[in-house]
MITOR-909674 format. One line per field, with one value per residue (C-alpha): x negated, y, z. Coordinates in steps of 0.2 Angstrom, whole numbers, padded with zeros to 4 digits. Layout:
residues N
u <- [X ...] .
v <- [Y ...] .
w <- [Z ...] .
This chain:
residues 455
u <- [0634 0628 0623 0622 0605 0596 0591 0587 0575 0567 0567 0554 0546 0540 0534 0517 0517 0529 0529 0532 0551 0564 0580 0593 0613 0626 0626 0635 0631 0622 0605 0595 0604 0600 0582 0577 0590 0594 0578 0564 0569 0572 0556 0543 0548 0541 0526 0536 0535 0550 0546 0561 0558 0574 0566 0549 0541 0523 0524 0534 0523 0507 0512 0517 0497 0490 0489 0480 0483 0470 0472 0491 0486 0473 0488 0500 0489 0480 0497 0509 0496 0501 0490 0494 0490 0500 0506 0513 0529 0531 0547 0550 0567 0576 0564 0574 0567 0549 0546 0530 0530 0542 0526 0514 0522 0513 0498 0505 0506 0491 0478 0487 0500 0495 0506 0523 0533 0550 0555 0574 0586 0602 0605 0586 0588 0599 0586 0572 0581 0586 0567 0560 0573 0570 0552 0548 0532 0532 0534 0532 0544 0541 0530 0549 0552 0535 0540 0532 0525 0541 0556 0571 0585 0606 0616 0636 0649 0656 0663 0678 0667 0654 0670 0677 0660 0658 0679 0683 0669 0677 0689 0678 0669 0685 0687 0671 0674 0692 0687 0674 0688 0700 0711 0730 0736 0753 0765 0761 0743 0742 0751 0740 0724 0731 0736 0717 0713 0725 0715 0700 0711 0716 0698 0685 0668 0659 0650 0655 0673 0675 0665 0679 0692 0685 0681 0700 0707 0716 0726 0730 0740 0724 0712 0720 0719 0703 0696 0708 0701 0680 0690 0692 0675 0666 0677 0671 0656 0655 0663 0650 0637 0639 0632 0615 0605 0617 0614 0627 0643 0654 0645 0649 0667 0670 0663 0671 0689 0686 0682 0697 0707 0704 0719 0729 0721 0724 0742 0746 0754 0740 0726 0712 0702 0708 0699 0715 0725 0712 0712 0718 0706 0692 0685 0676 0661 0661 0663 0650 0637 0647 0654 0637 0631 0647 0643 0623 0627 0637 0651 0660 0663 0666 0672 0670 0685 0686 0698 0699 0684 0674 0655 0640 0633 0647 0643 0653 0657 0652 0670 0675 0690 0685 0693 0683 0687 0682 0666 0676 0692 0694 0691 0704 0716 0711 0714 0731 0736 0743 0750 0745 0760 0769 0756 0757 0775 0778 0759 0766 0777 0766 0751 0754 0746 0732 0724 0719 0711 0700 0696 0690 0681 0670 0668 0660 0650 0641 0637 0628 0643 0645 0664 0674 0692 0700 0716 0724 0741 0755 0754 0742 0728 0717 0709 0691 0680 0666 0650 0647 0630 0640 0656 0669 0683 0696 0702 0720 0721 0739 0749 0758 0757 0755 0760 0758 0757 0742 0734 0741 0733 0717 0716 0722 0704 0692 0689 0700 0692 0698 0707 0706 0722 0717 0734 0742 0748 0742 0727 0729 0726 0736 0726 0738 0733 0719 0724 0714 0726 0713 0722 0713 0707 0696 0688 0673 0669 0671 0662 0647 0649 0648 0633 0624 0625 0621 0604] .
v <- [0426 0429 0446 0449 0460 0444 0443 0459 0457 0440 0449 0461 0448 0438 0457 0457 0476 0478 0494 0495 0494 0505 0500 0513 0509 0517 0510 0491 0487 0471 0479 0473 0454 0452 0458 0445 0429 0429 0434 0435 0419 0407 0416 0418 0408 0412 0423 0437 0451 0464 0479 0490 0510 0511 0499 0499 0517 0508 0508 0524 0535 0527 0529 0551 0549 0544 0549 0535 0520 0507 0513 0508 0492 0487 0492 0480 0466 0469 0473 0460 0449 0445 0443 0457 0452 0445 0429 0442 0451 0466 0475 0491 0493 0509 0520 0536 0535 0535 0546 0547 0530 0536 0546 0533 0520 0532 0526 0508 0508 0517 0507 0490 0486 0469 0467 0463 0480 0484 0500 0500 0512 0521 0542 0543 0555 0565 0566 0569 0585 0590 0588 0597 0610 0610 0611 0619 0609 0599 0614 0601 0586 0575 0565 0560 0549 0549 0547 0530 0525 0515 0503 0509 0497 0506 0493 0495 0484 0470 0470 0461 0448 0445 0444 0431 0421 0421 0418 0406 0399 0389 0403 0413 0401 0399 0417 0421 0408 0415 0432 0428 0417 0430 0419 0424 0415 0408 0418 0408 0408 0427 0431 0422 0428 0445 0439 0436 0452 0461 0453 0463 0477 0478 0472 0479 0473 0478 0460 0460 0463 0450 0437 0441 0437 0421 0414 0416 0412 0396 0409 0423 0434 0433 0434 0452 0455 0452 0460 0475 0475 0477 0489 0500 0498 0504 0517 0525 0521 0532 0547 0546 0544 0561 0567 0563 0576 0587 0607 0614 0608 0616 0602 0589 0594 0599 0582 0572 0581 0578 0559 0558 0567 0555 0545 0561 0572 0557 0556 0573 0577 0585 0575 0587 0589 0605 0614 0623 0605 0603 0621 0637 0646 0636 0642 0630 0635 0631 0614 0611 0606 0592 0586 0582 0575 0560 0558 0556 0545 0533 0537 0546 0544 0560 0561 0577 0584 0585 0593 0592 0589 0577 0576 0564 0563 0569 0584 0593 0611 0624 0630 0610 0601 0587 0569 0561 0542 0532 0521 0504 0498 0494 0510 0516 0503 0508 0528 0522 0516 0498 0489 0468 0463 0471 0469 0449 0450 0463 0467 0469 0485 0492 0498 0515 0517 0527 0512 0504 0520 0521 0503 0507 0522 0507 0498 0508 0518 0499 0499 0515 0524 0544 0546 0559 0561 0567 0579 0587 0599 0597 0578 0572 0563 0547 0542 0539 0542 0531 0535 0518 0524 0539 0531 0541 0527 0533 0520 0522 0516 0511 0498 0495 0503 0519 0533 0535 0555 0552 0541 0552 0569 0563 0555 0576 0581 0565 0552 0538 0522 0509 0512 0502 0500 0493 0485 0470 0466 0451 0454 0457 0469 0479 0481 0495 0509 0501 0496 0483 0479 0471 0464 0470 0453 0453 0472 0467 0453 0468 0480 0466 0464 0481 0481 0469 0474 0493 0485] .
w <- [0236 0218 0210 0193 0198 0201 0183 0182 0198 0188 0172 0183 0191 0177 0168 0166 0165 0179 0190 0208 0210 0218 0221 0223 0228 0243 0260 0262 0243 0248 0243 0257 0257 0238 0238 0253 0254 0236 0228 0240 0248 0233 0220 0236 0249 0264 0254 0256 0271 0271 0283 0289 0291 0301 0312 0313 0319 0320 0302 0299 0312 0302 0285 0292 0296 0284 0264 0259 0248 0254 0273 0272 0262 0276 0291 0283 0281 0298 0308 0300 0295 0278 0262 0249 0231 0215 0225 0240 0237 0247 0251 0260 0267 0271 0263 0266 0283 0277 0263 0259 0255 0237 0235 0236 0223 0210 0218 0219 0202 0196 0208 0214 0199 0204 0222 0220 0229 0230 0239 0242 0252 0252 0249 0244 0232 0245 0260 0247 0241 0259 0265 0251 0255 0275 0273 0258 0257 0241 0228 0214 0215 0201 0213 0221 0207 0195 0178 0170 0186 0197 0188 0194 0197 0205 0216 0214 0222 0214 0198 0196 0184 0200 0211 0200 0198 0218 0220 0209 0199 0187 0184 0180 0167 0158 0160 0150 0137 0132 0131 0117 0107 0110 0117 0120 0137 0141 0152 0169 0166 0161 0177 0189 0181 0185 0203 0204 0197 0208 0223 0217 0219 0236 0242 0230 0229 0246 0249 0268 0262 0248 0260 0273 0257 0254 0269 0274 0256 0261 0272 0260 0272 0284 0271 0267 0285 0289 0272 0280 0295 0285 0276 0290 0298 0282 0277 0295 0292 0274 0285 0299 0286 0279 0295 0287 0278 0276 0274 0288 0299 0285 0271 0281 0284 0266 0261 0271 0265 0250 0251 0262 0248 0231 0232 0234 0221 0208 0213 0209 0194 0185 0193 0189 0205 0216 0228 0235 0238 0253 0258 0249 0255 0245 0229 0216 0223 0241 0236 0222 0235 0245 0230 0224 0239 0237 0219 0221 0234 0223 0236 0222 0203 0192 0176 0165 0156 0135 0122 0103 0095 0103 0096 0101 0114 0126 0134 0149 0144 0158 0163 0161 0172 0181 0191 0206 0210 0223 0217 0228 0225 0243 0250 0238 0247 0263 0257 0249 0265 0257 0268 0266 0269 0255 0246 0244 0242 0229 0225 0205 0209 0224 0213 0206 0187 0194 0203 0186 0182 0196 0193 0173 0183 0192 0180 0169 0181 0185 0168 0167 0155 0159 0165 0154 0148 0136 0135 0121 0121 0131 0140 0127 0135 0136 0152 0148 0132 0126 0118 0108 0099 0090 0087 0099 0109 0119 0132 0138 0154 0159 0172 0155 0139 0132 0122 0104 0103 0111 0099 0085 0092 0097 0079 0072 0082 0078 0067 0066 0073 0087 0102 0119 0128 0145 0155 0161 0145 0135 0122 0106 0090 0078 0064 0056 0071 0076 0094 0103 0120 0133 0149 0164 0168 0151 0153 0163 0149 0136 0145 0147 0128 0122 0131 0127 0108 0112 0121] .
């Protein structure tokens, strides 16, 4: 399977002032498989020494033992026996279970810039702020991440674009290509590029799950099985999770409500996130710590609330509303409960309008965009809001179209400029409001475009 991260990881390579690396992304990402058997194994061959923490207390128990740089240097290449220098990548696995090693990158890049090391792991961030917490023995924490002294590097899911490129290859060449002449397709051809796209729907980006989709592809119905079926595992697999470096019982039950809830609260009416849909017993409060721990786990996306005048940068107010959307579209089918069945056969008609909101909610939060939305009075409101280097874009993110008191009281509040209607209708521009209709298949090529220029 290809990643779009690869270039990223050669781009870092080939840096003749790189920094030690840390590689940052939620559990079942594909973290581990694209460090070693799609970068490792095809830019060091077999020069190349990977050391698990959740699998190697020889290592972990040493590196607890001892603070020092050249002593942990002289262990590895003495205990594995492999050569550390420019030639030697080196790449530390499941860091969260071996902490001082975040610590010691600092001293990586200070004293041996020349080695080649990634460090990789998922809910680092989380265990470090629970171990500070628990021990109380780090009063000064900027040695967790040292400014100016690691690369960082975030692992999502699949977009749809990699999910295309590893599906359908050709597809997805001619994909690209039509999206930069802004071509208009035929009725049949515009439907069974969304066909594809709603495949990226019911199965997300998880890489053991869209493996399972394409290995079974001939055989739709047990394609959607089998992906199912991955679906589950995993899905128990971020509940039992959030047993980990956790504060109390009561974080862990409230986290794991409130992941449970996401497809619920966004069906709702008014889909603002609610403590008292869970329980009415819960204030705001009781919950701001488990929510924290899903959204700095990349479990959970959360997008701020904005009215009226919008100024840049986007900022969230302090008494501010706000969404939470699954960060995989496949645990939102599994949350949904959608049946595969139904969902070949009537798969048009069976996705209500907020899964292509929480797809737009993945798709930006790959690409590094805050999440916020916009509401004005009455039903007024637009999904998601851009920051485009200054220049304020509302995205209306709809199954088909939307309304135009929205466009017209946004436009009241801010200055007129382009708005994005993301749905399954075809492309296309009216110049008179300034509408730019971009079918869902094309947003992940527009996304990549806006990016590209704002680099």
């Amino acid at each position: 399977m290809e990643r779009i991260y690869l270039k990223k990881l050669i781009e870092w390579n080939a840096d003749i002032d790189r920094k030690p690396l840390l590689v940052l992304g939620a559990r079942q990402v594909g973290k581990t498989y694209l460090l070693e058997e799609i970068f490792a194994k095809t830019y060091y061959k077999k020069s190349y020494l990977r050391i698990d923490c959740s699998d190697d207390p020889d290592f972990v128990n040493y590196v607890f033992e001892h603070n020092s740089l050249d002593k942990i240097i002289d262990f590895i290449q003495i205990h594995y026996n492999f050569i550390l220098d420019n030639r030697h990548l080196l790449i530390i696995d499941e860091v969260q279970e071996c902490l001082p090693i975040i610590k010691m990158m600092k001293h990586f890049c200070e004293r041996r810039r020349d080695i080649p090391l990634i460090v990789t792991g998922s809910l680092v961030r989380i265990k470090l702020n629970r171990y500070v917490h628990k021990r109380g023995g780090f009063a000064d924490k900027s040695f967790l991440f040292p400014v100016g002294k690691i690369n960082q590097l975030v692992i999502y899911p699949l977009t749809f674009d990699e999910f295309l490129y590893n599906y359908k290859r050709n597809t997805y060449a001619l994909l690209k290509k039509s999206y930069l002449e802004k071509e208009v397709f035929d009725d049949e051809t515009h439907n069974d590029l969304l066909d594809i796209f709603n495949d990226y729907l019911f199965i997300g980006g998880m890489p053991e799950v869209v493996n399972e989709f394409i290995k079974y592809n001939d055989h739709k119905a047990i394609a959607y099985q089998k992906s199912l079926k991955k679906l589950t595992e995993l899905y128990s697999d971020y509940l039992n999770d959030m047993d980990l470096y956790q504060a109390s019982s009561e974080s862990i039950l409230r986290s794991r409500l409130i992941f449970k809830n996401i497809y619920a609260q966004l069906n709702k009416e008014n889909k603002n996130f609610k403590c008292t849909f869970i329980d009415k017993n819960l204030k705001s409060r009781d919950l701001y710590t488990p929510i924290e721990w899903l959204v700095t786990a990349n479990i959970v996306n959360k997008s701020l609330l904005l009215k009226e005048h919008i100024t840049s940068p986007l900022i969230r107010n302090e008494d501010s509303l706000y969404r939470l959307y699954l960060s995989d579209m496949g645990l939102f089918t599994y949350q949904r409960g959608l049946n595969a069945k139904s969902f070949i056969i009537d798969n048009k008609n069976s996705l209500a309008g907020i899964y292509y909101e929480n797809y737009i909610s993945i798709e930006l939060s790959a690409r590094n965009f805050n999440l916020f939305y916009w509401k004005g009075k009455r039903d007024s409101e637009f999904e998601f809001i851009l920051d485009l280097n200054g220049r304020i874009i509302p995205i209306d993110a709809k199954k088909k179209g939307g309304r135009l008191n929205s466009i017209e009281e946004f436009r009241m509040h801010n200055k007129k400029d382009i708005i994005i209607k993301v749905s399954t209708n075809k492309y296309g521009y009216d110049k008179n409001n300034q509408i730019l209709t971009i079918p869902y298949y094309y947003f992940a090529f527009y996304l990549n475009d806006l990016k590209n220029k704002m680099e």
